[in-house]
Every structure is written in C-alpha cells, then in structure tokens.
KEROTOR-530313 format. One record per atom (N, C-alpha, C): residue number from 1; x, y, z. Coordinates in steps of 0.02 Angstrom, whole numbers, plus 50000, padded with zeros to 5 digits. Each point is the difference from the previous one (the first is absolute). Layout:
! residues N
<r num="NUM" X="X" Y="Y" Z="Z"/>
...
//
This chain:
! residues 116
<r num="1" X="50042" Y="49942" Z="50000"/>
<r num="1" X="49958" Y="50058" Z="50000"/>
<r num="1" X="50045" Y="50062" Z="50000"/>
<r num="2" X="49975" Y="50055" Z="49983"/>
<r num="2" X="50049" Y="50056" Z="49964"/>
<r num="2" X="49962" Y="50045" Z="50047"/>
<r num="3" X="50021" Y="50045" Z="50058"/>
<r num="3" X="49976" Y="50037" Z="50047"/>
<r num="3" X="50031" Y="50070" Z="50001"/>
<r num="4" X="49955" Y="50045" Z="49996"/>
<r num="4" X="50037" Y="50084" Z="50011"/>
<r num="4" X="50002" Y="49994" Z="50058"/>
<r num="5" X="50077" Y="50009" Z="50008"/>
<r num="5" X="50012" Y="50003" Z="50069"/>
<r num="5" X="50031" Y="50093" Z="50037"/>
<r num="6" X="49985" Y="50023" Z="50039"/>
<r num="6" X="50022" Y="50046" Z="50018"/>
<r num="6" X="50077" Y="50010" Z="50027"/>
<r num="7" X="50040" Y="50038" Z="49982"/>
<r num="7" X="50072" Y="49974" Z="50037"/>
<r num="7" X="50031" Y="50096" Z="49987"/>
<r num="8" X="50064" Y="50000" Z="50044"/>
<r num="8" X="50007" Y="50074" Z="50020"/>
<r num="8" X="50062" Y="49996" Z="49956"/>
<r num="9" X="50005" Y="50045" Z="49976"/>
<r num="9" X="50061" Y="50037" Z="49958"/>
<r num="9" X="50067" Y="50015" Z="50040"/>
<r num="10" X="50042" Y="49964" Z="49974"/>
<r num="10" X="50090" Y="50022" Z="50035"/>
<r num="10" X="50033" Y="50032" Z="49959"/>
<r num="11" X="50001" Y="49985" Z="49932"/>
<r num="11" X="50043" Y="50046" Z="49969"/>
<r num="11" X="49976" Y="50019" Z="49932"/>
<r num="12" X="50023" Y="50045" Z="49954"/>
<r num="12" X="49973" Y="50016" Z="49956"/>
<r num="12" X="50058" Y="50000" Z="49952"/>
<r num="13" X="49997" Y="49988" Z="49926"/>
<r num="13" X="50070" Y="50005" Z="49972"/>
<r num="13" X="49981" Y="50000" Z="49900"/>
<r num="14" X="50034" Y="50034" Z="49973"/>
<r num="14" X="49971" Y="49979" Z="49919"/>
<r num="14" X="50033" Y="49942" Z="49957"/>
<r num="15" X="49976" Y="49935" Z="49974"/>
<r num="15" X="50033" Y="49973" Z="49957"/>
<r num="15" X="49994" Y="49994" Z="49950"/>
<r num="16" X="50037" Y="49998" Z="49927"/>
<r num="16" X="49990" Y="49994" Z="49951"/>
<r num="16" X="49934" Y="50060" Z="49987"/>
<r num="17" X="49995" Y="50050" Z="50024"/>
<r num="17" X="49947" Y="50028" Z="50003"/>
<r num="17" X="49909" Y="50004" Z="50017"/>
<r num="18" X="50007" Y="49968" Z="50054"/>
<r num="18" X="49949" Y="49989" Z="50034"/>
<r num="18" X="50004" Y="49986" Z="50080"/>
<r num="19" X="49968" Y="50042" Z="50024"/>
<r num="19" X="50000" Y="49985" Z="50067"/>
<r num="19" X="49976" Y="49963" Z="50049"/>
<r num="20" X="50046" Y="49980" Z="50020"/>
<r num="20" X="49992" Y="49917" Z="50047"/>
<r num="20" X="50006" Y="50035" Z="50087"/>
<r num="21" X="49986" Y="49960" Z="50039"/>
<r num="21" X="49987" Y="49997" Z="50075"/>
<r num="21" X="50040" Y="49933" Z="50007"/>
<r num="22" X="50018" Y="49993" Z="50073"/>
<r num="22" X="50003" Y="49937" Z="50036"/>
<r num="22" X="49949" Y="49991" Z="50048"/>
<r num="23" X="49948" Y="49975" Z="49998"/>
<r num="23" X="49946" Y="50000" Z="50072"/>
<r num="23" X="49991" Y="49970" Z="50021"/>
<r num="24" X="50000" Y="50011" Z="50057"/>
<r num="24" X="49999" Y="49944" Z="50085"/>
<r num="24" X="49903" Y="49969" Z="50000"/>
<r num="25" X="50020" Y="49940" Z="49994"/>
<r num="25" X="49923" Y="49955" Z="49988"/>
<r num="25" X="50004" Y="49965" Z="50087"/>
<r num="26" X="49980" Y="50047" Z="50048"/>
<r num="26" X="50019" Y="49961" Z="50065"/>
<r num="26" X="50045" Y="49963" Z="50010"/>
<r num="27" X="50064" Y="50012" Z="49970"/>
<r num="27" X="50062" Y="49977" Z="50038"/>
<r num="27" X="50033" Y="49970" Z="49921"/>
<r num="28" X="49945" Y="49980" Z="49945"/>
<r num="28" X="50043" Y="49976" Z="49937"/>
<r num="28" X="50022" Y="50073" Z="49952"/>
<r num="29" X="50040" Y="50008" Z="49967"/>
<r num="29" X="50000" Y="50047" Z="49955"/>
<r num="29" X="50010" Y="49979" Z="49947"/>
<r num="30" X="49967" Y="50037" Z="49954"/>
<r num="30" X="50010" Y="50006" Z="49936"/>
<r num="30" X="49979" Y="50034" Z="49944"/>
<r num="31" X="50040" Y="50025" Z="49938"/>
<r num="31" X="50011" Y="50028" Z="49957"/>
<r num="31" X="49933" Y="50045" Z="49981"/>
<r num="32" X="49977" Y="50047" Z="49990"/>
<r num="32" X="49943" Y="50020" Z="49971"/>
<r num="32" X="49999" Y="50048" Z="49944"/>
<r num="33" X="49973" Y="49983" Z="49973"/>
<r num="33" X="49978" Y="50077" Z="49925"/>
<r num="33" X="49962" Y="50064" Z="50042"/>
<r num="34" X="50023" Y="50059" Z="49990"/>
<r num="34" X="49968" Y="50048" Z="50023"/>
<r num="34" X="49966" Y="50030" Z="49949"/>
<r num="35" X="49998" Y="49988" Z="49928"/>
<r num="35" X="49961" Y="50035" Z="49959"/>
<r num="35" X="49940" Y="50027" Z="50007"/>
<r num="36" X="49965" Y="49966" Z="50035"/>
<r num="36" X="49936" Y="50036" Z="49994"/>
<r num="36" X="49979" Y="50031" Z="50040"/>
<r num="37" X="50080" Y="50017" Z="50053"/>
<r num="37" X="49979" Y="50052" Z="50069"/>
<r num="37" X="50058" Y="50030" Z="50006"/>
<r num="38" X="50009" Y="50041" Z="49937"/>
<r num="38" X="50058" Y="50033" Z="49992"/>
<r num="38" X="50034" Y="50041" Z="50066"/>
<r num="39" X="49942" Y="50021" Z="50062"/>
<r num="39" X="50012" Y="50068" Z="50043"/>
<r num="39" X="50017" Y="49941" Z="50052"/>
<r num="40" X="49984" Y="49949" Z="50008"/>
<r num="40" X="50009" Y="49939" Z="50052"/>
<r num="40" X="50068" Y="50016" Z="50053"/>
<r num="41" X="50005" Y="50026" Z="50047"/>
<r num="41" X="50073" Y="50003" Z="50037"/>
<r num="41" X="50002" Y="49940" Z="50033"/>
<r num="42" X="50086" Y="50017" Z="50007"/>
<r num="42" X="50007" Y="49932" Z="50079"/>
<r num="42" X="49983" Y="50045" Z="50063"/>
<r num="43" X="49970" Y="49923" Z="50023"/>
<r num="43" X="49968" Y="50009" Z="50071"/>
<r num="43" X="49924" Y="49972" Z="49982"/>
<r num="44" X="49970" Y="50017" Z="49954"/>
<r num="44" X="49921" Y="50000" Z="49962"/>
<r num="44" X="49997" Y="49931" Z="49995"/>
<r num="45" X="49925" Y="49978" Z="50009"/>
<r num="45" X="49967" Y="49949" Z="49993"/>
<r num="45" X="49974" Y="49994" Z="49908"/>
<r num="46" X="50010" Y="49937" Z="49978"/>
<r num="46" X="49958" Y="49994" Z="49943"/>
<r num="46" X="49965" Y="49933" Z="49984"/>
<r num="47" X="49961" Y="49986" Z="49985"/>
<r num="47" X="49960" Y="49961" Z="49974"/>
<r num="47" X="50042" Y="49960" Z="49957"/>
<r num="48" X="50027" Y="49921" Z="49986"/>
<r num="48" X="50047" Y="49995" Z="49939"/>
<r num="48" X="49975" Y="49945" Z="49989"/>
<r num="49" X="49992" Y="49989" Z="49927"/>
<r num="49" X="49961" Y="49927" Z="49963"/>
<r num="49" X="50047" Y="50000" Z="49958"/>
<r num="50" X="50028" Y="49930" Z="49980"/>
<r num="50" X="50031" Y="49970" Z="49967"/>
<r num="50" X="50078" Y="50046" Z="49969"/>
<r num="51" X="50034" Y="50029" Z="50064"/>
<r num="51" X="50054" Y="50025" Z="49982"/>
<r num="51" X="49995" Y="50081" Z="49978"/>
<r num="52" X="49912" Y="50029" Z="50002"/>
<r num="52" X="49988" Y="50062" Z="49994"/>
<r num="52" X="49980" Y="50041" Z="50060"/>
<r num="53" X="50019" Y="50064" Z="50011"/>
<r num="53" X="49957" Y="50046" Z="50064"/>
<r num="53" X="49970" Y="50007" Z="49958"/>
<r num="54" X="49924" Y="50000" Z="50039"/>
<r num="54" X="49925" Y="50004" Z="49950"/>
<r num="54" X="49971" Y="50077" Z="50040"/>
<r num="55" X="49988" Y="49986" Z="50053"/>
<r num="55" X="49974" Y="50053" Z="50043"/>
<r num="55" X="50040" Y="50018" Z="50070"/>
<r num="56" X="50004" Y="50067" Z="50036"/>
<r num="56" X="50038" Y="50018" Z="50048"/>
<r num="56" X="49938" Y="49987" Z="50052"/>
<r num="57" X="50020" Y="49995" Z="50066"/>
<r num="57" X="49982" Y="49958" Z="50054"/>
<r num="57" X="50001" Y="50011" Z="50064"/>
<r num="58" X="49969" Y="50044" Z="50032"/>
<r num="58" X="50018" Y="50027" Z="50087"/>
<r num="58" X="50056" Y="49922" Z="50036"/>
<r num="59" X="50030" Y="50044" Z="50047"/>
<r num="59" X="50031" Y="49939" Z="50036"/>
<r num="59" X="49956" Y="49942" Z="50036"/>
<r num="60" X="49968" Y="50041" Z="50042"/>
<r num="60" X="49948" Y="49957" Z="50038"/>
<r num="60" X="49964" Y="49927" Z="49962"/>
<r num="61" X="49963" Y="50045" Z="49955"/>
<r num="61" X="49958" Y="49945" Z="49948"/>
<r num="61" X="50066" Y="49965" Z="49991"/>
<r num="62" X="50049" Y="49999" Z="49965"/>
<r num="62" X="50062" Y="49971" Z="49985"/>
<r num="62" X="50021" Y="49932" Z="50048"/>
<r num="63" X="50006" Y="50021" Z="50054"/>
<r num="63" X="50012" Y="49975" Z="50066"/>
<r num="63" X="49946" Y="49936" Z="50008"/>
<r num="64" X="49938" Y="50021" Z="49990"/>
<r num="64" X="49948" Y="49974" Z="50027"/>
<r num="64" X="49969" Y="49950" Z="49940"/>
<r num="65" X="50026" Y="50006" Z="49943"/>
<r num="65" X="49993" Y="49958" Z="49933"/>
<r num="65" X="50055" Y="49944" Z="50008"/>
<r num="66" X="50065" Y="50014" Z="50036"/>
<r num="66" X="50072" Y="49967" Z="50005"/>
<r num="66" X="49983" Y="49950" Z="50060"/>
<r num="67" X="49973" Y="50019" Z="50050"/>
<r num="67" X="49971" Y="49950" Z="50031"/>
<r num="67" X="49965" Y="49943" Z="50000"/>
<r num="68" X="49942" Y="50036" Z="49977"/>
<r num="68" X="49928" Y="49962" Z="49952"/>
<r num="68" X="50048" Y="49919" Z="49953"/>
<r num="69" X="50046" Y="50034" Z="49952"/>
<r num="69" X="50033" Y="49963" Z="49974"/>
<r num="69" X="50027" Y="49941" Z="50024"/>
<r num="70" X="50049" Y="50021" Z="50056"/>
<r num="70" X="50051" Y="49956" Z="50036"/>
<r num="70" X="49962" Y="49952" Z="50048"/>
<r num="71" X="49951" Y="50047" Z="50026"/>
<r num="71" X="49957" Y="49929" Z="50050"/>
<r num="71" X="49963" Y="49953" Z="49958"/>
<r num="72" X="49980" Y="50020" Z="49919"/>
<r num="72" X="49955" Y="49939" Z="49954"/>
<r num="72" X="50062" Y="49957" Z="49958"/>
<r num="73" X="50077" Y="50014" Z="50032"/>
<r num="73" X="50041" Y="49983" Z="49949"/>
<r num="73" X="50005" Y="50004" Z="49936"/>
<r num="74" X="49970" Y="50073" Z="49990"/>
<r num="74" X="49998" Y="50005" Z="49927"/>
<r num="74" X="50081" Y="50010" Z="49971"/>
<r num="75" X="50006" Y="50054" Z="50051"/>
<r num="75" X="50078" Y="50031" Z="49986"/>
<r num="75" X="50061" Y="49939" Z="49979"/>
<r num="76" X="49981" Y="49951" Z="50022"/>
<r num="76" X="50054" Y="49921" Z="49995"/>
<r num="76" X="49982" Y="50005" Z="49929"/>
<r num="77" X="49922" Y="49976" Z="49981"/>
<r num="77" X="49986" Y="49988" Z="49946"/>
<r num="77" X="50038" Y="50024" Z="49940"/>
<r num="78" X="49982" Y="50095" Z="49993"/>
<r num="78" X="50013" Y="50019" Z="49965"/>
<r num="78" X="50069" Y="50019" Z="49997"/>
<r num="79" X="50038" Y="49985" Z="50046"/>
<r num="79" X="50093" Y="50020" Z="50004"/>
<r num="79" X="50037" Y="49942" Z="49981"/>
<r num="80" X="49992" Y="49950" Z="50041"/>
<r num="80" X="50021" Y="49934" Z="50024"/>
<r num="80" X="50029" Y="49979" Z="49938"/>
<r num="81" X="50037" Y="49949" Z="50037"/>
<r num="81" X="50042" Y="49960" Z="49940"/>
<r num="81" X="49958" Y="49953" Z="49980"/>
<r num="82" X="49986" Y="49991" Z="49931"/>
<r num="82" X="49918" Y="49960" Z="50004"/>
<r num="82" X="50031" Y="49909" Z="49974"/>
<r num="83" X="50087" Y="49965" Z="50011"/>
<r num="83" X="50001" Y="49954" Z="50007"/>
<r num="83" X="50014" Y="49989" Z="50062"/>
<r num="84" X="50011" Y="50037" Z="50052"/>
<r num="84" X="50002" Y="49999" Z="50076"/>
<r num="84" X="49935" Y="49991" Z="50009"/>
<r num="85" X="49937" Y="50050" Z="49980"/>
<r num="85" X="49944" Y="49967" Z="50025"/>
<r num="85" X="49986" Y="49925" Z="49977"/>
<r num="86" X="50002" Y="49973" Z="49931"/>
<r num="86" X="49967" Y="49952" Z="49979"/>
<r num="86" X="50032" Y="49957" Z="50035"/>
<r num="87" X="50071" Y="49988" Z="50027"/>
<r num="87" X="50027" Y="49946" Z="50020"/>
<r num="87" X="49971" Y="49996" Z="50099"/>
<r num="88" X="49993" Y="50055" Z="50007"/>
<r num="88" X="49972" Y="49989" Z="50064"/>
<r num="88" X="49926" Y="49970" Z="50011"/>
<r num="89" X="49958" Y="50044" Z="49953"/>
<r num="89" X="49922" Y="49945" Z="49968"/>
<r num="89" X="50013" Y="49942" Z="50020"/>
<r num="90" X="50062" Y="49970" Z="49941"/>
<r num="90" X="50022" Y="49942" Z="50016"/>
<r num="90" X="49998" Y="49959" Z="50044"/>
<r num="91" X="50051" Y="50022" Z="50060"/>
<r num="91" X="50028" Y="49972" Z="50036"/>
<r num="91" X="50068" Y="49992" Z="50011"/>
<r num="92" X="50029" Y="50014" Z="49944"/>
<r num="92" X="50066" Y="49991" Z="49973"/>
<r num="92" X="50051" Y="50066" Z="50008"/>
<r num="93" X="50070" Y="49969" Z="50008"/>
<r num="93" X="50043" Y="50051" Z="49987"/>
<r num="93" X="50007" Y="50053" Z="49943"/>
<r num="94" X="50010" Y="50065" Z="49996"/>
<r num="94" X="50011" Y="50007" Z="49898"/>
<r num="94" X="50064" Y="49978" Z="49994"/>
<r num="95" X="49998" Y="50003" Z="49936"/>
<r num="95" X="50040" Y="49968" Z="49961"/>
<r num="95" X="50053" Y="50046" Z="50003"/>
<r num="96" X="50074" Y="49990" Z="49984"/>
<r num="96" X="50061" Y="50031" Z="50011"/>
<r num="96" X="50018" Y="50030" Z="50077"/>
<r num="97" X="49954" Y="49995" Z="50058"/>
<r num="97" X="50007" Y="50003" Z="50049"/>
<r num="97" X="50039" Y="49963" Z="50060"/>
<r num="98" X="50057" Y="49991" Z="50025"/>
<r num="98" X="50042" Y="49944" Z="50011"/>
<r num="98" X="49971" Y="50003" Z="50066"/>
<r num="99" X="49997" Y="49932" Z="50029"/>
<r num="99" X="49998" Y="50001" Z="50083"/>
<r num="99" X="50041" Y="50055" Z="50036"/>
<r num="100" X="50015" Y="50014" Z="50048"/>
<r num="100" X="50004" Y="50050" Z="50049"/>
<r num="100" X="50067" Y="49940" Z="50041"/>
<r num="101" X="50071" Y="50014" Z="50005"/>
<r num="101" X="50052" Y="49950" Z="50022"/>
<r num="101" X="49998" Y="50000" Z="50074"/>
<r num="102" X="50005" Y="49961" Z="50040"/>
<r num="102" X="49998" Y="50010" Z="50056"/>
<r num="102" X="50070" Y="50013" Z="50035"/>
<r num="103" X="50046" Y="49991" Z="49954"/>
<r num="103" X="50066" Y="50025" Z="50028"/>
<r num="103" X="50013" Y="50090" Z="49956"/>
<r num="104" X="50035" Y="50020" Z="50040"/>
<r num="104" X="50002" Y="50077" Z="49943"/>
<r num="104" X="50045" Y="49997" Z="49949"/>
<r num="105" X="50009" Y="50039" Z="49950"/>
<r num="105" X="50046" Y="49976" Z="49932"/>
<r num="105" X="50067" Y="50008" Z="50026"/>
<r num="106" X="49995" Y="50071" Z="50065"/>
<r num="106" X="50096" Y="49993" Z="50017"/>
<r num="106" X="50016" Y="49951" Z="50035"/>
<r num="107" X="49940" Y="49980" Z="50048"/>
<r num="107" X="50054" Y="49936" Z="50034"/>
<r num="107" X="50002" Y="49933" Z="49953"/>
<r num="108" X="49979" Y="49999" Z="49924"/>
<r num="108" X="49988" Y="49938" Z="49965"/>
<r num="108" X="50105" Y="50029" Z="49991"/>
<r num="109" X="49981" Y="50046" Z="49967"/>
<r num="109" X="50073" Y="50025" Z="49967"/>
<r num="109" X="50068" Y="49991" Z="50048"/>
<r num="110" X="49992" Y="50026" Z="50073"/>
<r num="110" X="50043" Y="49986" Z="50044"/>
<r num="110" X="50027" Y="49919" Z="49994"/>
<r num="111" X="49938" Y="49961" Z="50020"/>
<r num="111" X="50013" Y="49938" Z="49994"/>
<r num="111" X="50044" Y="49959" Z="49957"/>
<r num="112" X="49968" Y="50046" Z="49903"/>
<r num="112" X="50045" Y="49954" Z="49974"/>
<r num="112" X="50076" Y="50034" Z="50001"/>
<r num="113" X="50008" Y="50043" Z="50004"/>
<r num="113" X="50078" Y="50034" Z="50026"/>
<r num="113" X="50023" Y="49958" Z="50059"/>
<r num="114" X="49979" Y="49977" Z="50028"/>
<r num="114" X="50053" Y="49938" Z="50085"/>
<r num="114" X="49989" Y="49934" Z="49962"/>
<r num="115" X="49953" Y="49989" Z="49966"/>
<r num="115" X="50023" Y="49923" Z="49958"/>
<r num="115" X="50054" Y="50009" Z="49962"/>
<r num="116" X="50016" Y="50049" Z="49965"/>
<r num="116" X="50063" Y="49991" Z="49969"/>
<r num="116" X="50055" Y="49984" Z="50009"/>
//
C-alpha cells in the first residue's frame, strides 16, 4: 500500500535542477521532490506521496498522523525492508543475514594469532 505520509523537512538542496529535501518520516528519512512546494522550508511539515511534498502540514496534525501510523504499524509497512518483513511472516531468517557469533570477531582473531 502506497501511503502519504507526513514527515518534517531537514534540509533543502538543488539537484540536477530540482529541488529535493531530506525528510524525517518519524525517525526514517528520506529523499523528497519539493516541486510542488517550491516555498516549503526546513523545519516545515509536508504531506509526501510517493517521493513528492504534495501539501504543507501544521506540526501537531503532523505529530498526531505519525503516531496514528506507528501504533497501526503502518510506518513499518510503508518504510520497512519488505524482505525483512516477508521473511518474518515467515518465520524465517532473511536471507543474506548471518547468525549473530557468540564469540566477538576480535577475540576469534586474537585466538587465531596464539595458535600460530
């Protein structure tokens, strides 16, 4: 599902001639088109669907939409790594994910340095 999500503006910058944002999606960030809210500052709330600010956004409502989100797990939904979710569906580890070593890598390394 494809969700306008509200998220706050950190920086503002031009590429290739068009102006992009980085915006904070409750703790994820990412990339945004500012085209269609050319006056948009950082600090400002916007409305962003599919990689666009659509509409600007009081904080509060902002706040209170970011919530709404995170307690229905939407925010996972629409951020998330979506073979981390499916493998958890699962049951399963994802894939390219290695177990977790129970010794640490320096004392593996120490070790093999005194076998020698």
């Amino acid at each position: 599902m494809c969700l306008a999500v509200p998220g706050r503006v950190l920086d503002i910058e031009e590429r290739d001639g068009t102006r992009m944002a980085s915006v904070d999606f409750g703790g994820v960030v990412k990339d945004v088109c500012l085209e269609y809210l050319p006056d948009l500052r950082v600090g400002e709330y916007a409305i962003v669907h599919v990689g666009f600010a659509l509409q600007r956004l009081d904080e509060e409502s902002a706040r209170q939409t970011l919530e709404l989100f995170a307690e229905l797990g939407m925010l996972q939904e629409e951020f998330g790594d979506a073979w981390e979710m499916a493998a958890a569906e699962a049951g399963v580890e994802p894939m390219g994910v290695a177990p977790v070593a129970e010794t640490p890598v320096a004392e593996v390394a120490v070790e093999e340095v005194r076998d020698r």
